[in-house]
N, C-alpha and C positions, 0 to 999 in steps of 0.2 A: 863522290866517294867519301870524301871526310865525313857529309852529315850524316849518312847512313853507317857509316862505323860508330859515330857517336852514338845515335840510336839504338843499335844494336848493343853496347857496350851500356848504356842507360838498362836495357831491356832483362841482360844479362845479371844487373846487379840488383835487379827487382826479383826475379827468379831465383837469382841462383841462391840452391839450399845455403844451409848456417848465417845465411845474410837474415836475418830480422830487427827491423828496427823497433825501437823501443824509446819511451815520452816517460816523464815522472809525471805522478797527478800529485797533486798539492790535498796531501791530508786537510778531512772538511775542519773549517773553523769550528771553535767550540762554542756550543750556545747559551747566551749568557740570561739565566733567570731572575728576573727580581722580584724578591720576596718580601709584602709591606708588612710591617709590622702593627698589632693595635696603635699603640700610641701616635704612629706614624699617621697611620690612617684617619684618625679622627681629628688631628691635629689640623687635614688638611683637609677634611668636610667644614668644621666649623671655620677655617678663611672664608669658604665660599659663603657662609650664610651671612646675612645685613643683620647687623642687630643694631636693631633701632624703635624708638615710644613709635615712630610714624612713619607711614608709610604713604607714598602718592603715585600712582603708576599711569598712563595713558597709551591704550592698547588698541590693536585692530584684535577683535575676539569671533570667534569661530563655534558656535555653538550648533550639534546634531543630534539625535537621540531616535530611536526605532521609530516615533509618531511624528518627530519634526526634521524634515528635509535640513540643511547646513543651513546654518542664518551666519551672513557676516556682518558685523556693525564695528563701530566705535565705543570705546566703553572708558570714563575714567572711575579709578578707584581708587577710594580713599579707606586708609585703615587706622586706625589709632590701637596699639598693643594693649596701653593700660586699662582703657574702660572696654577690651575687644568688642570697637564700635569698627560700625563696617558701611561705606557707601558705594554700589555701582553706579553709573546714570548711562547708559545702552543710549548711544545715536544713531539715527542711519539719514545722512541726506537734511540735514541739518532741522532732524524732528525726532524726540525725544520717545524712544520705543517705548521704555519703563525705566524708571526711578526705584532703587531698590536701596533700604537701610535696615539695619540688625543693630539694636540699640537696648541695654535694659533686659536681654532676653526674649525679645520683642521683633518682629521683622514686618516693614510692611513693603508692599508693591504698589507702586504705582505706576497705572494702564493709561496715561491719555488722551488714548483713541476710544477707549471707551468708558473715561469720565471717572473709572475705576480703582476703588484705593484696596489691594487684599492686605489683609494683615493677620498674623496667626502668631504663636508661641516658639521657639525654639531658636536655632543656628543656624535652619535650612529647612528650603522645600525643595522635594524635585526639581531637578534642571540647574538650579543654581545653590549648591552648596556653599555658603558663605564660608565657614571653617576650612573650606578645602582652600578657596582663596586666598584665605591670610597665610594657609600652610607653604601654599604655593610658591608666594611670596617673601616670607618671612619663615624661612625651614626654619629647625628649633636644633639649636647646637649640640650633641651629646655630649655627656660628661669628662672633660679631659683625662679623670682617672681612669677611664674606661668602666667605671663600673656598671654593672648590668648591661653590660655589651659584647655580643659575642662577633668574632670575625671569620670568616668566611673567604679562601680564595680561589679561583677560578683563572682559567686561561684568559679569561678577556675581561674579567670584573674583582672587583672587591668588594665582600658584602659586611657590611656592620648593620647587625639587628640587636635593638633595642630590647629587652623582655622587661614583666615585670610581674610579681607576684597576684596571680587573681585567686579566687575563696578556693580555699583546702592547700594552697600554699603552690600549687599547681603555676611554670610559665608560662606566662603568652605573651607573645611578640605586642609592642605599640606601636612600633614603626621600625623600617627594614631599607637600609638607605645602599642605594648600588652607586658605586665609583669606579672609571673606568683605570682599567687596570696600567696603562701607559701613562700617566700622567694624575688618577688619582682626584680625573675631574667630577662634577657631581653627572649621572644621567637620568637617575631615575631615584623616586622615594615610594615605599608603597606606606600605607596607613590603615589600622586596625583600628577595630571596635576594642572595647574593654572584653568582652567574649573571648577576642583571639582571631576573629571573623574578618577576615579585609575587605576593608570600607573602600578605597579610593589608591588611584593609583598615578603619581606627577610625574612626568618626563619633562627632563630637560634639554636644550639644547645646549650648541655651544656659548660662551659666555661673550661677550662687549660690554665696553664700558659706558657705562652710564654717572648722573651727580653723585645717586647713592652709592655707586659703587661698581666692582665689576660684576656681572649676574647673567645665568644664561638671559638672552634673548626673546627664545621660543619655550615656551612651557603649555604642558597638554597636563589638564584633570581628567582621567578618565572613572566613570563607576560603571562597569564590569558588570556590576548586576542590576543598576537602573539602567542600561544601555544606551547612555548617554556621554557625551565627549565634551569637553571644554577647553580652545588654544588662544593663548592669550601670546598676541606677536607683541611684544615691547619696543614700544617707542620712545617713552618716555620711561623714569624712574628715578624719584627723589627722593628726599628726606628736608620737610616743610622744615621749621623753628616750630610752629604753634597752627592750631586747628580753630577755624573760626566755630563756634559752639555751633553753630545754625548748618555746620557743614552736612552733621549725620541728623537730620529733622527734615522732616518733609511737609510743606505747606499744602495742603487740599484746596483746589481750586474751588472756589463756586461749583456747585452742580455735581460734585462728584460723589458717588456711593460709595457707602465701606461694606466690605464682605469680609467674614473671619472663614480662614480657612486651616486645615491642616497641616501638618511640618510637611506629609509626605504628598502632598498634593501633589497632581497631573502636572508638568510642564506645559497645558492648553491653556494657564493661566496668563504665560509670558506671550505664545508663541497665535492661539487658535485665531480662525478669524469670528465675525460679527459675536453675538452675544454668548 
């Protein structure tokens, strides 16, 4: 008899009219926005970048492109800023894919597996952009007074694009650097022609430290319109004292051919098989 009175007496005070219960909800918190400022902003691109005469990095590199399946190898690279001398040397399995230096103006490849020395004029041929690699590696700091810097902010990014006056006084962007917007780290750089026309485009990852410094780890060169990729996973990365002269010169074996080729030549030169 007791529990059934209490039950019923439970039942009654769930029912009975004027009886409603009632909870407070906790007005929402207010949402807190942070707004970078230029000077803020660039203040904290240029920590991220190395500035250094040298550079020495040794990488697992990840190269693909419309005609050549992914290739992974070993790659060390050497950079010297002042005379912008540039050395890859591409391993795979402890045999020397190609030997590549940009010197002078001047780039040659060396093939050998097929005794092959190319050599042509410029900064780059297909496949392996030398400029994008030093960019890669050695971003270029913007001006702390922000000048010719416009800023750009977004829910998840900050963008500082670089312009700069081309013929009839007209801007165009040089380069266009993305930071992420919680922390202001680097993730991405894109890079223009003097046109306006975008050349190439670096992603980065998150940073580790390294001798030279702290740097992301993982960085992709992508060109968009060669259809080709470039991921350079860092292993290493230093900053030498001094560069042995003989570093960026390439010695031609016995027996090997020289071919002059074009800046924009095929990537079949690195990648094709037999002749």
């Amino acid at each position: 008899m007791r529990l059934r009175s209490v039950g019923a007496l439970l039942l009654a005070t769930v029912v009975s009219p004027g009886c409603v219960a009632t909870s407070k909800v906790a007005p929402p918190a207010p949402v807190r926005v942070i707004v970078h400022g230029l000077a803020e902003s660039i203040a904290r691109y240029n920590e991220q970048c190395i500035i250094s005469e040298r550079l020495r990095a040794y990488a697992t590199i990840e190269y693909s492109s419309l005609r050549t399946k992914k290739k992974s190898f070993n790659g060390a690279i050497y950079i010297d800023g002042l005379t912008q001398s540039l050395r890859l040397r591409a391993d795979a399995y402890f045999v020397t894919l190609f030997d590549l230096t940009y010197l002078g103006g001047r780039f040659s490849v060396l093939v050998p597996s097929r005794r092959t020395m190319y050599r042509g004029d410029g900064d780059s041929f297909r496949g392996f952009a030398m400029q994008d690699l030093r960019d890669a590696l050695m971003p270029r700091p913007l001006p702390p007074d922000g000048a010719g810097i416009l800023l750009e902010e977004t829910q998840r990014e900050v963008v500082l694009t670089e312009v700069t006056n081309a013929d009839g006084g007209a801007l165009r962007p040089a380069q266009r650097v993305y930071l992420s917007r919680d922390d202001l780290s680097l993730a991405r750089r894109s890079l223009f022609y003097s046109t306006g026309v975008i050349k190439s485009d670096l992603y980065y990852g998150r940073p580790q430290e390294f001798k030279a410094g702290r740097f992301p780890s993982r960085i992709t060169v992508s060109r968009a319109w060669q259809e080709n990729r470039v991921t350079l996973n860092l292993e290493k990365l230093d900053i030498p004292a001094s560069f042995n002269e003989r570093v960026f010169s390439l010695e031609t074996p016995s027996g090997t051919k020289t071919v002059d080729i074009e800046p924009e030549m095929s990537d079949d030169i690195l990648f094709m098989r037999g002749e």
